[in-house]
N, C-alpha and C positions, 0 to 999 in steps of 0.2 A: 341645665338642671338634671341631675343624674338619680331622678326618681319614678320605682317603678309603680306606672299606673296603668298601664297596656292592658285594657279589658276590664279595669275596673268599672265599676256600675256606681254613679256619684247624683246626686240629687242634689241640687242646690234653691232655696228660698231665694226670692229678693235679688234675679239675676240682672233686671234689666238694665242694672246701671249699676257704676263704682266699684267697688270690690267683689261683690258677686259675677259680675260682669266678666272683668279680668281673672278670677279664677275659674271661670267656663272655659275663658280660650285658652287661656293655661292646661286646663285638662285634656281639653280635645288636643291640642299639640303633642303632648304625651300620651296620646294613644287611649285614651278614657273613651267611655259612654257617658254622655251627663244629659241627666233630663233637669230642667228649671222650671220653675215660674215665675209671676212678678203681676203686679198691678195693671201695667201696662200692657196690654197687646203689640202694639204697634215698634215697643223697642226690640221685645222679644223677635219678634219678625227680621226686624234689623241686626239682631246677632245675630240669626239663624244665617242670614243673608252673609255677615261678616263672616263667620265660622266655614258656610259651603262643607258643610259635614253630615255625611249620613249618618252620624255617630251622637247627633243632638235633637232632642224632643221641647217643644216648650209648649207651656200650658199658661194662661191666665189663671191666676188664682190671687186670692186675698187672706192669708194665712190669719186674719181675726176670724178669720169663719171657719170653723170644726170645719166645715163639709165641701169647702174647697181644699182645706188642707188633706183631708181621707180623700179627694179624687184625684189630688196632686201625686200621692204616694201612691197608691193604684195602679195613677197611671203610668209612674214612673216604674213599677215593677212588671208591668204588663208590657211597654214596650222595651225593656232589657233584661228582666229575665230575671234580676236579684238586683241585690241594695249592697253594696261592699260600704260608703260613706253617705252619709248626710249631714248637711252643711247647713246649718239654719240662721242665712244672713238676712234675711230678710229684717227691718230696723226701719223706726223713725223715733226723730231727736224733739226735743222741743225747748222754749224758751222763752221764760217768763219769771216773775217775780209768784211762790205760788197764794200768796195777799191779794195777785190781780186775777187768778186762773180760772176760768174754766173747767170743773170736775170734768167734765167730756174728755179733757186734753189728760188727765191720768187715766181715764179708762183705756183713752183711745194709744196711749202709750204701753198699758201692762197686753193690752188685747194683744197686739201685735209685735211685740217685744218680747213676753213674757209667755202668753198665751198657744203666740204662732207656734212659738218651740215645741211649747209641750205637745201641742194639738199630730205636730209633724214626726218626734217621738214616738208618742204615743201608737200612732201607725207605722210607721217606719219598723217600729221597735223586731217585730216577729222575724221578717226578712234578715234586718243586722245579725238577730242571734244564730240565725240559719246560718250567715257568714261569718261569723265572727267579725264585726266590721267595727269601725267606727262612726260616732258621733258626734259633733263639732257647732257649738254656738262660738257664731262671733259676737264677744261682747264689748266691753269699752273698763278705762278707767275707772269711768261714772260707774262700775261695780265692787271697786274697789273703797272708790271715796265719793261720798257723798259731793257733789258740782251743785254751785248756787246758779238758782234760775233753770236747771236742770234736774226737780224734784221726780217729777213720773219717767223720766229718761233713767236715772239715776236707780230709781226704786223696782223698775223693769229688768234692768240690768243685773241689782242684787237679787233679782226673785231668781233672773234664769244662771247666776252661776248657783243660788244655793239648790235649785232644782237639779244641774247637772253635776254638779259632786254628790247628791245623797243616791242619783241615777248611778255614776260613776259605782259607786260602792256595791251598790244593788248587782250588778255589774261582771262586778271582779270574778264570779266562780263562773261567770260564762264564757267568757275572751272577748266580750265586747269593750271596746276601748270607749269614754269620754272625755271630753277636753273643751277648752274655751280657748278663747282667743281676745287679747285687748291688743288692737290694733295702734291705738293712738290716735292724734290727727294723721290723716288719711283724705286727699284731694279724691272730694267724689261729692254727690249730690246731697247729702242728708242734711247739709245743714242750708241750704233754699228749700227743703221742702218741710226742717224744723217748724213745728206748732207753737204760735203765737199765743198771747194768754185768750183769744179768742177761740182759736180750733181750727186761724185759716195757714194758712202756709207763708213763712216771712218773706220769701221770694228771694232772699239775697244771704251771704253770709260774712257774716262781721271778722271773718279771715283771709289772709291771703292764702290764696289756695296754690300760690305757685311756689310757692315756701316749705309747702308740706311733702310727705309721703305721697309718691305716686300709688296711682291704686294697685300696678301691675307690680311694682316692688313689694307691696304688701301682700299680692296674692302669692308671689315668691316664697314669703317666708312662712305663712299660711299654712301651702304643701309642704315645701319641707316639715314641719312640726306633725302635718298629719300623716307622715311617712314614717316620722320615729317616734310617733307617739305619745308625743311630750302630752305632760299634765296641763299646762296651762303656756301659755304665750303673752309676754307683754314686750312688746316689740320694740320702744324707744325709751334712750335713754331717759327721758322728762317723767315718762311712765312709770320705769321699772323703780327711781330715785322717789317718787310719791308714793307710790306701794308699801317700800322699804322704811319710808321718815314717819310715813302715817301707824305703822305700826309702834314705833318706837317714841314718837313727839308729837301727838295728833293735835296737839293744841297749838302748835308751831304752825303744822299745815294748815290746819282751821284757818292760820291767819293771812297764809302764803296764797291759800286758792282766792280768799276772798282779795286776796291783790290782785292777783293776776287778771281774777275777772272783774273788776271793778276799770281795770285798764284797755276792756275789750270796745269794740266798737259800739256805740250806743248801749252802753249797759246798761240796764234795768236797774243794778242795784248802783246807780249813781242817782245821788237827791234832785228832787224837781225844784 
């Protein structure tokens, strides 16, 4: 990978596992500084371990909370100096019928989907413009097109792309860069740890996860995008083909998602 990040100063949400994860060691390989955080203490430990880099900070933090995400950014500018990118992948999924839901389970989806961003923006923001850097939500699909049984996943997703292209524009007379990212399916954790119409975590995923995108192939094309800039990223062909039909025949697609997930494993929107 013939991109340059040697001394870049990168901040990543939501490292401890899956795509976060893999673009940590991706950066550190390339010569980066990345401070992360993550829910988890104990994974973060364990990248730090895998990594063996002096060039990596991690922090426990909970990116629904304003006030870990302001000690996240802090601290990531206090132990390296400046903010070149920030990467706000931190995400959870959920899945349910929303007939059977839970309100918990959309707050508990825009908090941390929709919220963390802005929260991690919003600080972040002073240092980028100092740099002229970029900014980078990973989003999904589900921002594109509304996914049945995936209403607050879904509604998260459209908040934080219509949040970073109005940021995007805000933007433009400073040389700070924003961009999003739809990954696709992507082999990594979010969907055992998807919210059930109760608010607990489904523990398994109704996919074969060896069928999908590796996570390190996904953090591949990630950096590249964040190297040249791009506007947006939708990574797979299933992807980029829904995007394009949904604008032109949405009543088609309306009919084609509710197949596809009607086919998934233990579907919700299959009759009792």
């Amino acid at each position: 990978m013939s991109i340059d990040f040697q001394q870049k100063c990168v901040l990543i949400t939501g490292a401890a596992s899956g795509i976060g994860r893999a673009i940590c060691l991706q950066l550190l390989s390339l010569g980066a500084k990345v401070s992360v955080c993550g829910r988890d203490y104990q994974k973060l430990e364990l990248l730090k371990a895998e990594a063996a880099s002096g060039n990596l900070w991690i922090l426990k933090a909970d990116v629904s909370k304003e006030e870990d995400c302001r000690q996240f950014i802090e601290y990531g500018l206090k132990m390296m100096g400046s903010i070149d990118v920030l990467i706000n992948n931190a995400g959870i999924s959920m899945r349910a019928l929303f007939q059977d839901l839970d309100l918990d389970v959309l707050r508990r989806s825009m908090d941390i989907n929709f919220w963390g961003t802005v929260y991690c923006c919003k600080y972040a923001l002073p240092a980028i413009q100092q740099s002229k850097g970029v900014i980078v939500g990973i989003s999904s699909i589900a921002g594109y097109k509304g996914l049945p049984c995936r209403t607050g996943y879904s509604a998260s997703k459209f908040a934080m792309q219509g949040f970073l292209e109005s940021l995007r524009i805000e933007m433009l007379q400073e040389g700070v860069h924003v961009m999003w990212v739809s990954p696709g399916f992507v082999a990594s954790n979010i969907r055992n740890t998807a919210l059930n119409a109760d608010g607990q975590a489904q523990s398994e995923t109704p996919m074969d996860e060896k069928k999908l995108m590796s996570a390190e192939t996904c953090a591949e094309h990630i950096l590249k995008a964040i190297d040249q800039r791009k506007r947006t990223l939708i990574m797979t062909f299933q992807g980029k083909l829904t995007v394009w039909m949904n604008k032109w025949f949405p009543s088609f697609v309306d009919r084609q998602v509710l197949k596809h997930f009607l086919n998934e494993a233990d579907s919700p929107l299959k009759k009792k």
